[in-house]
MIMARVEX-234386 format. One record per residue (C-alpha): residue in one letter; x negated, y negated, z negated. Coordinates in Angstrom, 3 decimals, always signed. Example, Ala and Ser with C-alpha at 12.3 -4.5 7.8 and 13.67 -1.06 7.14 Angstrom:
residues 2
{residu=A, xx=-12.300, yy=+4.500, zz=-7.800};
{residu=S, xx=-13.670, yy=+1.060, zz=-7.140};
***
This chain:
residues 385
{residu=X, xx=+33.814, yy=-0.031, zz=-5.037};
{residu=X, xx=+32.246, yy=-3.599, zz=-5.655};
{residu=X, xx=+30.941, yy=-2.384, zz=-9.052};
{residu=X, xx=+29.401, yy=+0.841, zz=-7.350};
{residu=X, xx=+27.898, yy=-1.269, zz=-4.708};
{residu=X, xx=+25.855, yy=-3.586, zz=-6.852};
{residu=X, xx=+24.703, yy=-0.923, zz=-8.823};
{residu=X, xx=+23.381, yy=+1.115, zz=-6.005};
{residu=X, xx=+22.234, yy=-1.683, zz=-4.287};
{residu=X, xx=+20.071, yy=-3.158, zz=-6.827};
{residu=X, xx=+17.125, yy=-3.204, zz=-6.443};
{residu=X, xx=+16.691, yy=-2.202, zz=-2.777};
{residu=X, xx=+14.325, yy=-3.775, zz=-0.373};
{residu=X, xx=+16.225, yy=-3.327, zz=+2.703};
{residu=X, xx=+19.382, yy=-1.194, zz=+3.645};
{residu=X, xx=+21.265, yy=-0.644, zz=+6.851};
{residu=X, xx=+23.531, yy=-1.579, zz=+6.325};
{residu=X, xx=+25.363, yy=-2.784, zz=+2.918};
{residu=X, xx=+28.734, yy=-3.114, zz=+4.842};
{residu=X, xx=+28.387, yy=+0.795, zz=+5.897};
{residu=X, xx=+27.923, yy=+1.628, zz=+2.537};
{residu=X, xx=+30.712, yy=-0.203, zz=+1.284};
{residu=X, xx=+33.282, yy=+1.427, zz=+3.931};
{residu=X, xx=+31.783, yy=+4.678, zz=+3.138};
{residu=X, xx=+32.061, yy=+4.182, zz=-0.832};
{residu=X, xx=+35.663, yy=+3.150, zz=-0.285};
{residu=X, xx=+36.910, yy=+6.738, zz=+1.160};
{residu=X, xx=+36.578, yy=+7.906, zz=-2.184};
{residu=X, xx=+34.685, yy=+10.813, zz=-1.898};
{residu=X, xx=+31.229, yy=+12.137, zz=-2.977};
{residu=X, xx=+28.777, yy=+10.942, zz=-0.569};
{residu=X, xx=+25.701, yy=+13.672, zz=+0.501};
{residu=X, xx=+22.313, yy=+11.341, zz=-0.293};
{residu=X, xx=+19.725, yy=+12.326, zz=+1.334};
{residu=X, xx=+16.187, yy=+12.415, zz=-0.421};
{residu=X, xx=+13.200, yy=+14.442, zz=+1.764};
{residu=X, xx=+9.582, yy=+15.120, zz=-0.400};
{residu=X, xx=+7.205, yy=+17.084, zz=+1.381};
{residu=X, xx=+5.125, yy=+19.271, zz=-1.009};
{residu=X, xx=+1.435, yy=+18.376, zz=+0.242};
{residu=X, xx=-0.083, yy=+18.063, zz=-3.467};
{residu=X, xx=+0.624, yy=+19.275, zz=-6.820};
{residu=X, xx=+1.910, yy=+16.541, zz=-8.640};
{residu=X, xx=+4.630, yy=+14.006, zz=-8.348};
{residu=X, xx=+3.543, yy=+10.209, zz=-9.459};
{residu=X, xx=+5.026, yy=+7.053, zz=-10.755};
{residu=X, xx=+5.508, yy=+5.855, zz=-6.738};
{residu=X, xx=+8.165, yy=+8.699, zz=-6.459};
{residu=X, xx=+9.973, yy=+7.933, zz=-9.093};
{residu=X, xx=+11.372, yy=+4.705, zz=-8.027};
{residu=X, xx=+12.928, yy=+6.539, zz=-4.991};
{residu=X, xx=+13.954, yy=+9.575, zz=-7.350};
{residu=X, xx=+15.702, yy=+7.070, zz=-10.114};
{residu=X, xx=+17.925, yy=+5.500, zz=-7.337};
{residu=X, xx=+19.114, yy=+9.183, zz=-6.549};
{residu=X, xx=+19.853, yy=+9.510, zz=-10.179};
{residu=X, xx=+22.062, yy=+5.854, zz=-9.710};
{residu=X, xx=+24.307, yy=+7.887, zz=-6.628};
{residu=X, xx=+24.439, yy=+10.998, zz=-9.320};
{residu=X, xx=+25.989, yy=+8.973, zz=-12.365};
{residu=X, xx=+28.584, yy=+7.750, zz=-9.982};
{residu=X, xx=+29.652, yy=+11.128, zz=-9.002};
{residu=X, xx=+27.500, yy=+11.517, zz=-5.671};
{residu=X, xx=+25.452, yy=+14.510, zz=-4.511};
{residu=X, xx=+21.882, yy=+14.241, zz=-4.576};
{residu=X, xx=+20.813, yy=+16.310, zz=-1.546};
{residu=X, xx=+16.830, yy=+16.935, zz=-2.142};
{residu=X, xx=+15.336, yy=+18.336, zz=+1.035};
{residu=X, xx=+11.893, yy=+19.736, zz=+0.438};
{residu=X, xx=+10.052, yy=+19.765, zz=+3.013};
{residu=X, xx=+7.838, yy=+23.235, zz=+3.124};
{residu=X, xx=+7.968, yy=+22.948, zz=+6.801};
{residu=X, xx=+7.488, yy=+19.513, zz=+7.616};
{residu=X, xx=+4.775, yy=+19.343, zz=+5.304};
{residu=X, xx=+2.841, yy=+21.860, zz=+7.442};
{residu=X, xx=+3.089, yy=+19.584, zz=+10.014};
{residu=X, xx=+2.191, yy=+16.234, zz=+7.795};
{residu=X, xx=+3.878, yy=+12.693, zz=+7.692};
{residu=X, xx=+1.379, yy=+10.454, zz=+10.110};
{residu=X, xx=+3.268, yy=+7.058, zz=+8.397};
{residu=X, xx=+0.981, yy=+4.578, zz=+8.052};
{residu=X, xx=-1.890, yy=+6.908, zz=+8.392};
{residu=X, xx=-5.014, yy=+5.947, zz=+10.869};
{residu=X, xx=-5.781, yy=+9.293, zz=+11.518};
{residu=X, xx=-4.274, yy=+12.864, zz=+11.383};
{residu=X, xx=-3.612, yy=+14.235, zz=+8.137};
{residu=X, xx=-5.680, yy=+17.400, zz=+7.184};
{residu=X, xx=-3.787, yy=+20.909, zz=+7.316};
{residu=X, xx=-2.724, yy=+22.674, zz=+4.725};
{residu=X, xx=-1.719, yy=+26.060, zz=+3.876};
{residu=X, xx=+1.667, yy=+27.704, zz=+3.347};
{residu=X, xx=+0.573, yy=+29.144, zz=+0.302};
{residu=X, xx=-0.753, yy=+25.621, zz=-0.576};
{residu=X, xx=+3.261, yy=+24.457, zz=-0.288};
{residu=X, xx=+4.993, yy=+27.187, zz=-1.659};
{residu=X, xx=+2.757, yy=+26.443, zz=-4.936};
{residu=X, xx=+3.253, yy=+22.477, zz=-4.793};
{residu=X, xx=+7.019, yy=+22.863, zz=-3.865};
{residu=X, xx=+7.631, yy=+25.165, zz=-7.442};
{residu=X, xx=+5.709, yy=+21.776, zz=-9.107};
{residu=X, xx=+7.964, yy=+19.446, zz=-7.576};
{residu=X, xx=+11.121, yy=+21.104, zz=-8.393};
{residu=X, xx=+10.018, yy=+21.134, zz=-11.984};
{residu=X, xx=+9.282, yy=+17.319, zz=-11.798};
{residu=X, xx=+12.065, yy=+15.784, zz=-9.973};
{residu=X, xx=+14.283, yy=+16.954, zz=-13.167};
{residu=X, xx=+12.735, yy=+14.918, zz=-15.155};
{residu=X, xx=+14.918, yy=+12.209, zz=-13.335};
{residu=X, xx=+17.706, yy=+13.939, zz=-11.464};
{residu=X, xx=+20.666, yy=+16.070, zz=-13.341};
{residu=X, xx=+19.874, yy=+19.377, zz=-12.044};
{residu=X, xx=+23.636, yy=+20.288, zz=-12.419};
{residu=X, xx=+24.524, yy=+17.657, zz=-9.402};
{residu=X, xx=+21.902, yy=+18.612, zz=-7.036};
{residu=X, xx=+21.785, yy=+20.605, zz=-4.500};
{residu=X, xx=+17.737, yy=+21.663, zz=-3.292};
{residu=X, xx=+17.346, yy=+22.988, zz=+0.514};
{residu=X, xx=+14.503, yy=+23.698, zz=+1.919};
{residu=X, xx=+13.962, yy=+22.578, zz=+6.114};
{residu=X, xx=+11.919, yy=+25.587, zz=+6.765};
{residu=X, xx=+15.125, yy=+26.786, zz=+6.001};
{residu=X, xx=+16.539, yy=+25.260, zz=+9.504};
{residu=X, xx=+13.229, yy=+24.101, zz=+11.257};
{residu=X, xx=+11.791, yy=+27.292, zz=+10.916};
{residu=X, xx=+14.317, yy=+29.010, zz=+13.209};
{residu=X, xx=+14.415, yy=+27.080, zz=+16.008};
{residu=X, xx=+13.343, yy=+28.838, zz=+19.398};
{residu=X, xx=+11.164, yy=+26.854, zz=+21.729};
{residu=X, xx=+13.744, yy=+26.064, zz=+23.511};
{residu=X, xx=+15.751, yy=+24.639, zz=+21.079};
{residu=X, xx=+12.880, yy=+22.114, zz=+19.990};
{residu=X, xx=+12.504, yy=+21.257, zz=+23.256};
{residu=X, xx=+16.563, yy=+20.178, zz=+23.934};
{residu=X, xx=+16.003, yy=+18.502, zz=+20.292};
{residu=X, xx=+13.401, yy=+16.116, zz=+22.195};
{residu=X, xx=+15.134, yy=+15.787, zz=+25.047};
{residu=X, xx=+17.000, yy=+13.384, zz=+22.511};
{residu=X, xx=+13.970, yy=+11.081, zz=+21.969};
{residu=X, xx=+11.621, yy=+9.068, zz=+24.362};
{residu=X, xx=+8.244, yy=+8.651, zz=+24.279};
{residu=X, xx=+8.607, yy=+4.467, zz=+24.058};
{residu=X, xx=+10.787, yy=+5.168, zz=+20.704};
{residu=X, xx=+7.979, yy=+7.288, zz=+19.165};
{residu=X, xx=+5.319, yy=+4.960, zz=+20.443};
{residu=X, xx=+7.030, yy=+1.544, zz=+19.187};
{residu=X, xx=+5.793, yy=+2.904, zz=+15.690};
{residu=X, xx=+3.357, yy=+0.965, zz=+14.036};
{residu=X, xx=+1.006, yy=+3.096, zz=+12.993};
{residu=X, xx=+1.098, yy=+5.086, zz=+16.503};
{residu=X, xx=+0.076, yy=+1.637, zz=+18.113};
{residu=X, xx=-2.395, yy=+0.538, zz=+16.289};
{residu=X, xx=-4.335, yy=+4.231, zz=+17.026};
{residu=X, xx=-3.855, yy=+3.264, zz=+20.193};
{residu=X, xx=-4.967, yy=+0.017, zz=+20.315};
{residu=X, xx=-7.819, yy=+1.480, zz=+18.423};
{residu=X, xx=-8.707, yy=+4.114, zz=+20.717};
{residu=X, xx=-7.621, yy=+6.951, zz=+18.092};
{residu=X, xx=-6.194, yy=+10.014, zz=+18.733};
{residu=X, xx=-2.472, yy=+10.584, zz=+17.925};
{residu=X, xx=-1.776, yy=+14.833, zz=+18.192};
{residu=X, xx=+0.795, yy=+16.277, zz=+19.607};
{residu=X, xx=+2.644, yy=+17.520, zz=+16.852};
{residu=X, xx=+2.685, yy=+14.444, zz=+14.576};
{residu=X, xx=+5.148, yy=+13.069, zz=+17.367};
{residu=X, xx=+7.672, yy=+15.932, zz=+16.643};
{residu=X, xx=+7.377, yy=+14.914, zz=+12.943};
{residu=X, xx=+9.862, yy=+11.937, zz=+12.825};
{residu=X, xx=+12.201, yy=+13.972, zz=+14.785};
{residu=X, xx=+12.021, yy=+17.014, zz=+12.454};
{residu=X, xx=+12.753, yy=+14.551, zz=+10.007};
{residu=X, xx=+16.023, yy=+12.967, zz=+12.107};
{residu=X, xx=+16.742, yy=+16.081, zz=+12.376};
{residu=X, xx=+17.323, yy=+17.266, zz=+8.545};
{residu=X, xx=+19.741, yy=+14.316, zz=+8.406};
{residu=X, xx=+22.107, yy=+16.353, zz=+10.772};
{residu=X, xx=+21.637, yy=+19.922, zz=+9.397};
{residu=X, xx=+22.592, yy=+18.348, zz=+5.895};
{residu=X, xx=+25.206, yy=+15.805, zz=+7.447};
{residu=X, xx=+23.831, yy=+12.927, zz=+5.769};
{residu=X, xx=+25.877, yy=+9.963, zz=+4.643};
{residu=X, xx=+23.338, yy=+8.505, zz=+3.007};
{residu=X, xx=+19.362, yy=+8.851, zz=+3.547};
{residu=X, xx=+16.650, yy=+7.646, zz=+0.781};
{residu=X, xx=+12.905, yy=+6.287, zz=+1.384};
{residu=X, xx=+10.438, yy=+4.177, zz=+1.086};
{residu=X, xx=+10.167, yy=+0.952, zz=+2.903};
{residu=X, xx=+7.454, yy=+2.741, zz=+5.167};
{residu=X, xx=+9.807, yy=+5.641, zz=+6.540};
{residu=X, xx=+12.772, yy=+2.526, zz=+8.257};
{residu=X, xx=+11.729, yy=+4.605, zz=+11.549};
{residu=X, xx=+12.045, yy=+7.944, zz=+10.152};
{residu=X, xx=+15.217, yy=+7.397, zz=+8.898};
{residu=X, xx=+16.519, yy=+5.132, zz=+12.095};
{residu=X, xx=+15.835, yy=+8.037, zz=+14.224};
{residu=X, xx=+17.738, yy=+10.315, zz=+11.926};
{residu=X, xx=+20.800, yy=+7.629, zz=+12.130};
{residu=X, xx=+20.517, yy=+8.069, zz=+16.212};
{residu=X, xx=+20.685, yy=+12.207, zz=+15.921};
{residu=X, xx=+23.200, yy=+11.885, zz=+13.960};
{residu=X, xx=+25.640, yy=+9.612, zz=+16.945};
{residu=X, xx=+23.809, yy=+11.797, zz=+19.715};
{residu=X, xx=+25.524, yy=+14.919, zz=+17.468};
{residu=X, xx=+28.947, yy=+13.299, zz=+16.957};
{residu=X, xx=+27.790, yy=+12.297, zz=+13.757};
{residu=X, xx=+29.035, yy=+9.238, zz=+11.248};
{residu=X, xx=+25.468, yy=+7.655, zz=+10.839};
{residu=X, xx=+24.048, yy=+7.588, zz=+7.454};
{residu=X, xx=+23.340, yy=+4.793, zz=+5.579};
{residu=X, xx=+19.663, yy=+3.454, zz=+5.243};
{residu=X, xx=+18.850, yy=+2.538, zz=+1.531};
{residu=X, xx=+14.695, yy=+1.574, zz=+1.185};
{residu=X, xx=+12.776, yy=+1.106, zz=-2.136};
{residu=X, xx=+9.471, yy=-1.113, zz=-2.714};
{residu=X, xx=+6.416, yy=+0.930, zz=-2.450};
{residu=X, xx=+4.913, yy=+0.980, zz=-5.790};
{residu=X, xx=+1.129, yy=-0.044, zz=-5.367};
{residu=X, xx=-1.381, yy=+1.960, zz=-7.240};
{residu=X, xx=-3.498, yy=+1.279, zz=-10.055};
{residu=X, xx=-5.710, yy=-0.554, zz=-7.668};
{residu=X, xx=-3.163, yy=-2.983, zz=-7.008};
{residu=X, xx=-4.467, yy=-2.647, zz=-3.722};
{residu=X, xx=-2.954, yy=+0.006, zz=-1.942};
{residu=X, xx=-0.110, yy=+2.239, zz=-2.206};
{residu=X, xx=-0.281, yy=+4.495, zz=-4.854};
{residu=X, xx=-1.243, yy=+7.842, zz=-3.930};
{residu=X, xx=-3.364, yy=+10.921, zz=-5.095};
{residu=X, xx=-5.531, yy=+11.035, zz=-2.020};
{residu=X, xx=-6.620, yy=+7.793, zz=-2.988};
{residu=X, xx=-7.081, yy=+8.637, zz=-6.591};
{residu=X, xx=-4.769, yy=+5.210, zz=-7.913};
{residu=X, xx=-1.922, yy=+7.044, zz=-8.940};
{residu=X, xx=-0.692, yy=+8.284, zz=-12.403};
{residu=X, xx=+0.865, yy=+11.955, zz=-12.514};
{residu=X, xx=+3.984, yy=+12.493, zz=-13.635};
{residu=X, xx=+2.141, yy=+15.730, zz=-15.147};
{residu=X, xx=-0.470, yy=+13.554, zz=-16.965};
{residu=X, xx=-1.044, yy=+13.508, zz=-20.124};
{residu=X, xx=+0.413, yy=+11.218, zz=-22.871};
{residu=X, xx=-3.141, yy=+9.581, zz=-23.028};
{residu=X, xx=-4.246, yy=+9.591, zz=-19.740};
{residu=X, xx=-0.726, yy=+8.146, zz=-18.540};
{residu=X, xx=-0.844, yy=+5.272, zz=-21.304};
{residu=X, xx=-4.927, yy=+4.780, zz=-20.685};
{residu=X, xx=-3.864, yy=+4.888, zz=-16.766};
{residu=X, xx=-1.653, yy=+2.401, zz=-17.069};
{residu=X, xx=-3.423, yy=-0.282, zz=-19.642};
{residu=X, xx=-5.888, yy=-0.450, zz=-16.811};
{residu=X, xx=-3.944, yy=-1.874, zz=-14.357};
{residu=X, xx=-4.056, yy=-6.003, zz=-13.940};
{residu=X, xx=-1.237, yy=-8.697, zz=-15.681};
{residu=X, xx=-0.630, yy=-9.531, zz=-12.079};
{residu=X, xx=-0.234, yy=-5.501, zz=-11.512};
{residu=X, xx=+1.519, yy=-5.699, zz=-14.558};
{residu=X, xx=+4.769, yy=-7.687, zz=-13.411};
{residu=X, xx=+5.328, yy=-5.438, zz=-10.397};
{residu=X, xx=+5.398, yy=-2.582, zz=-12.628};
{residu=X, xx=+7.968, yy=-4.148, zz=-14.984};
{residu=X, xx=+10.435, yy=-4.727, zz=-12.061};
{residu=X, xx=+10.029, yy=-1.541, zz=-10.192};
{residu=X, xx=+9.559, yy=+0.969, zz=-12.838};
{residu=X, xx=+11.807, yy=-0.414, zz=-15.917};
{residu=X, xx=+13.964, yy=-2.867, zz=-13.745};
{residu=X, xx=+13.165, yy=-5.908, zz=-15.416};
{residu=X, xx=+10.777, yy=-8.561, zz=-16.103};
{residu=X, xx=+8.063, yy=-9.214, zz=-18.487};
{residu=X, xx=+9.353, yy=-9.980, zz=-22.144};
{residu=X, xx=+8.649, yy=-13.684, zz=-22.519};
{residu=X, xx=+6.695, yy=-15.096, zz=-24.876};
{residu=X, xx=+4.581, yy=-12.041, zz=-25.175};
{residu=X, xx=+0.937, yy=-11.613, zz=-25.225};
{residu=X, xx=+0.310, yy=-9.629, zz=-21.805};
{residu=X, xx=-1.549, yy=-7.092, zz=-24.213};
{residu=X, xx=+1.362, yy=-6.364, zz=-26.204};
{residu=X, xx=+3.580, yy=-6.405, zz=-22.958};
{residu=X, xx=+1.508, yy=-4.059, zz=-21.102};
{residu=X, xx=+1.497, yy=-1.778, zz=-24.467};
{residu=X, xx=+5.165, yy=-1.901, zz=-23.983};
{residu=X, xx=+5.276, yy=-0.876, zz=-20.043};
{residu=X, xx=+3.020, yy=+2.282, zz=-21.121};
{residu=X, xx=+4.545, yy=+3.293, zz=-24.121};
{residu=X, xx=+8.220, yy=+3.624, zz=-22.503};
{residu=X, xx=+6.710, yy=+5.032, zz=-19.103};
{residu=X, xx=+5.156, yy=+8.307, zz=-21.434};
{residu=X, xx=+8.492, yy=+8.245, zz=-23.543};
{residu=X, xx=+10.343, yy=+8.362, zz=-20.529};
{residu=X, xx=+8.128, yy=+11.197, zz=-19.108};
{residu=X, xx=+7.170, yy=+12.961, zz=-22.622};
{residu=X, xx=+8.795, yy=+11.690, zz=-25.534};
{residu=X, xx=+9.161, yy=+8.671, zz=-27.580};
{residu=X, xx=+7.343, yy=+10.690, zz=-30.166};
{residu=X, xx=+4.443, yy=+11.578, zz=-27.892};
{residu=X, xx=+4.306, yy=+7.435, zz=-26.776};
{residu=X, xx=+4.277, yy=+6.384, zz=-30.385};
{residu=X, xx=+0.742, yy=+8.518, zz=-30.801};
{residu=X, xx=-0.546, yy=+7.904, zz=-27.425};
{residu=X, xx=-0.556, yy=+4.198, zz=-28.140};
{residu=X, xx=-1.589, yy=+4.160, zz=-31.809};
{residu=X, xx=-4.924, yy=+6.761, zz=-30.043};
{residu=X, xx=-5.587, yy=+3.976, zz=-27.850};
{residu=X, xx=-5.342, yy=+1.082, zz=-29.944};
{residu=X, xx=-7.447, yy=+2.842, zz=-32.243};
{residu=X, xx=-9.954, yy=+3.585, zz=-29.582};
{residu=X, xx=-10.245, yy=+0.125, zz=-27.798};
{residu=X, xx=-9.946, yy=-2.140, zz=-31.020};
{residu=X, xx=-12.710, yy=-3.529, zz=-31.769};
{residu=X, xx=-13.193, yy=-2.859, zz=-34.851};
{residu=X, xx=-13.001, yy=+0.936, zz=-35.018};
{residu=X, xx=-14.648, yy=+1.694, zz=-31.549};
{residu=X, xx=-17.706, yy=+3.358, zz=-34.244};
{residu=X, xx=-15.020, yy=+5.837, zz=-35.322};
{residu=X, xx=-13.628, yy=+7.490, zz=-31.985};
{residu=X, xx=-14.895, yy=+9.859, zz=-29.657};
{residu=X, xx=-16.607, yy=+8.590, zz=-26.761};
{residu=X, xx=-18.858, yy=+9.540, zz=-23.857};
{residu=X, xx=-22.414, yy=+9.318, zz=-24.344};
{residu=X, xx=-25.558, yy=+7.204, zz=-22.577};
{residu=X, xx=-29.027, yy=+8.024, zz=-23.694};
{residu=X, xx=-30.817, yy=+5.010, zz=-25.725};
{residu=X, xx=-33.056, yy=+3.119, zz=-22.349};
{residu=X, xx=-34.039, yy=-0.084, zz=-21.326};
{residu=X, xx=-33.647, yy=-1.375, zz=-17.792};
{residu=X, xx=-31.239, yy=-4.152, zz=-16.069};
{residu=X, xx=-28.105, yy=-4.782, zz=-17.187};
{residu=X, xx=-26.576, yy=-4.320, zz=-14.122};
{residu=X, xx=-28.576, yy=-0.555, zz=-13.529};
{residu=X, xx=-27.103, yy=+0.351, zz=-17.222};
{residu=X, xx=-23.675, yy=-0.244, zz=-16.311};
{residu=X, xx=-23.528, yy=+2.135, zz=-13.635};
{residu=X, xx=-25.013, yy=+4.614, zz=-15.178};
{residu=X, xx=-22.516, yy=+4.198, zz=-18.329};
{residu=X, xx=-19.313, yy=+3.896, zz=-15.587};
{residu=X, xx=-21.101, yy=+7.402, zz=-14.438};
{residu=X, xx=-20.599, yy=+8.976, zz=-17.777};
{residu=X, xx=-17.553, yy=+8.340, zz=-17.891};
{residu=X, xx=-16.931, yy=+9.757, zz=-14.563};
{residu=X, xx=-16.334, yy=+6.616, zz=-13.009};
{residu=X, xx=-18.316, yy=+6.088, zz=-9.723};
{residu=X, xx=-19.293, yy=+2.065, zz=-9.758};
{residu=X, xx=-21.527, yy=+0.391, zz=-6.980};
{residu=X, xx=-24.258, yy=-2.728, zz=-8.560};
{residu=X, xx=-22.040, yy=-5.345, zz=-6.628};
{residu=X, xx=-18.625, yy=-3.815, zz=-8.567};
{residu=X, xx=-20.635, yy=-3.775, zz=-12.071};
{residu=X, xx=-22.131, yy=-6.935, zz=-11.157};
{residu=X, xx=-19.127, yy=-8.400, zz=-10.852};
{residu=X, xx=-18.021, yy=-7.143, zz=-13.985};
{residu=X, xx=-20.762, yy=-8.174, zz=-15.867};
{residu=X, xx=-19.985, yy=-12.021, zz=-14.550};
{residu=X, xx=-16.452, yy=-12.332, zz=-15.109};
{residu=X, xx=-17.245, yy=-11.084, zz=-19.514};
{residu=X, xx=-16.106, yy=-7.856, zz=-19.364};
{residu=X, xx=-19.299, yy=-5.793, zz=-20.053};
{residu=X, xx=-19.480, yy=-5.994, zz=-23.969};
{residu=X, xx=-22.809, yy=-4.277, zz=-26.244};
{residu=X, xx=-21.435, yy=-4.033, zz=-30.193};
{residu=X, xx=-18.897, yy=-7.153, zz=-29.230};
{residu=X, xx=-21.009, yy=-9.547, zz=-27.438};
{residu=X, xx=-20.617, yy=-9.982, zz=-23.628};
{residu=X, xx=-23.351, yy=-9.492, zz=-21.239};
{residu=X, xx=-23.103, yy=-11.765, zz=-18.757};
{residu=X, xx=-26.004, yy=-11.987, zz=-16.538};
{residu=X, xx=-26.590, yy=-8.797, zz=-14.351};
{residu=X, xx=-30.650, yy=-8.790, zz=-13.941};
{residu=X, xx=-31.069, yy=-9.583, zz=-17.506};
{residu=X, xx=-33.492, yy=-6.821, zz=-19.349};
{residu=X, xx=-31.899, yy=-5.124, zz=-22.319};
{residu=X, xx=-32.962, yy=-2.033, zz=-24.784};
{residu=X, xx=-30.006, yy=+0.050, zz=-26.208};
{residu=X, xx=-30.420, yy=+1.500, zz=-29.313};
{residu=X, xx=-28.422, yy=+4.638, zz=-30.998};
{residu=X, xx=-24.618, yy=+4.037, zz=-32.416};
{residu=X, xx=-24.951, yy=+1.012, zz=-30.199};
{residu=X, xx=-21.189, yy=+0.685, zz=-28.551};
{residu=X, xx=-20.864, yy=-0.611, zz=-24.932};
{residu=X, xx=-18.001, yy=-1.455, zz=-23.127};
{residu=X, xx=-16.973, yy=-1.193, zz=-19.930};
{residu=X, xx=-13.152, yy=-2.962, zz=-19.483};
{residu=X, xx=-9.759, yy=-2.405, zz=-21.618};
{residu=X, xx=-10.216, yy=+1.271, zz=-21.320};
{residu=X, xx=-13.760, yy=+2.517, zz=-20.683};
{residu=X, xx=-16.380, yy=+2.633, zz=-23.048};
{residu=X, xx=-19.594, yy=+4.674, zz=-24.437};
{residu=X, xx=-21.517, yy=+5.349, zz=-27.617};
{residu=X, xx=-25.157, yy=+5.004, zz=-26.649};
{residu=X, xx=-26.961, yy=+8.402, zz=-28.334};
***
């Protein structure tokens, strides 16, 4: 049991509480772990997979993974840590991102030791009156001691109706699949508190709450996640995953190490090198080693300095103007939307760089020339035609 409980709770931010777990691990029997994804976009992205891979830890020690996709609560939309209501989607919209997240969740969970429901399944069925003796089980002070809830309200924002019945939907899924065990993020501990509670009112041992870090996006800013375009897709491509994740800072960097590969930064390494590392075994893991070996030899080839002239790269007309002006317009071509204050700072801190020498001063006047190479940062750069 001791060994068990260090491996499954390593790395976890927070879990309620370790001593459950332990009583629970020590009836010897497969506990049901509890993992709900709702389907509201296509792809999966490296933020998932830190929840997903701690799944896989319950799996390997002879555990069930129970993955609850969430066609129905999706419909309705998570509000965590959202300001304002999330935008409706379709059914169809679900049914087609739920077949894509199937397919990606086995790229970390054995399929042969988990079993997939769907809460439509359940949540779909219930009469009005049933939803209404479901919250008959909740008050209106426990929904509103949320966060997120009060700071719409503090903010004079509206909070709908029916993202109040989504944390009990939620709670709800834990009883239907008699969790002993539930799975999230650090930003669902309310979610999964309320499912705990269900679970007593039903007669119910209460599951276990186990929460993982919240990977921060490329950004290293904000969460990562596709709506705010600072995510990479487990669906990407070996060279967009590896160019994805070169661009991401040495501070970035360490986070990445610990919550992705579970360890640190190699010492002694040049953060270059170490950040080649990170990307090269994130696409193996993903793709294949084989597939990681060319995706980094394609972008060392590409952003050496030295053989920049011999790639493919986007193209900015030959012009004169301000340096600052020019870098926009080169971020633009390669589809990269920069404001002059972004560029400018840029430009300031060395990173703007015309056939190898850095352009430091943003107003300065400057005439590119054909064949003429400009770069942007470690990833971005364009042949001027």
């Amino acid at each position: 049991m001791r060994n068990q409980l260090a491996q499954l709770t390593r790395g976890a931010a927070q879990i309620i509480s370790e001593a459950e777990l332990a009583e629970k691990l020590l009836a010897n029997r497969p506990l049901r772990v509890k993992l709900g994804v709702d389907p509201t976009s296509a792809d999966l992205h490296l933020g998932h997979t830190i929840i997903l891979r701690k799944l896989r830890d319950f799996q390997e020690l002879g555990h069930q993974a129970v993955l609850i996709i969430g066609d129905f609560t999706a419909l309705i939309g998570d509000p965590t840590g959202r300001s304002a209501t999330r935008p409706t989607i379709t059914r169809g919209e679900v049914d087609r991102n739920a077949e894509t997240y199937r397919e990606q969740a086995f790229k970390i969970l054995d399929h042969s030791k988990t079993e997939i429901v769907y809460n439509g399944s359940w949540l779909g069925k219930l009469t009005f009156e049933d939803v209404i003796r479901l919250n008959g089980n909740v008050t209106l002070q426990q929904l509103l001691q949320r966060e997120d809830f009060r700071d719409r309200i503090k903010n004079e924002q509206p909070i709908h109706a029916h993202e109040i019945q989504y944390p009990i939907m939620q709670a709800y899924d834990s009883v239907v699949v008699k969790a002993d065990v539930e799975l999230g993020g650090t930003d669902q501990l309310f979610n999964i508190l309320l499912g705990r509670e269900l679970q007593k009112q039903n007669g119910q041992p209460q599951q276990v709450v186990l929460l993982t870090s919240i990977l921060e996006g490329l950004d290293g800013k904000q969460k990562m996640s596709k709506s705010l375009g600072n995510y990479v897709a487990l669906n990407d491509s070996p060279a967009d995953m590896f160019g994805k994740l070169m661009s991401i800072s040495d501070e970035l960097m360490a986070r990445y190490y610990l919550l992705l590969l579970s360890r640190k930064v190699p010492k002694n390494e040049h953060p270059l090198e170490a950040k080649k590392q990170l990307a090269a075994e994130i696409v193996a893991t993903y793709h294949s080693r084989e597939a990681a070996n060319k995706a980094k030899e394609e972008w060392t080839t590409r952003f050496s300095e030295k053989r920049l002239s011999e790639t493919e790269l986007p193209v900015l007309a030959a012009q004169s103007g301000d340096v600052v002006t020019i870098v926009v317009k080169a971020f633009a071509a390669c589809a990269i939307t920069k404001s002059r204050a972004e560029a400018g700072r840029l430009i300031k801190q060395g990173s703007i760089q015309l056939d190898g020498a850095k352009l430091r001063n943003p107003t300065e006047q400057i005439k590119l020339s054909a064949n003429q190479i400009l770069r942007l940062d470690k990833t971005h750069a364009v042949r001027i035609g």
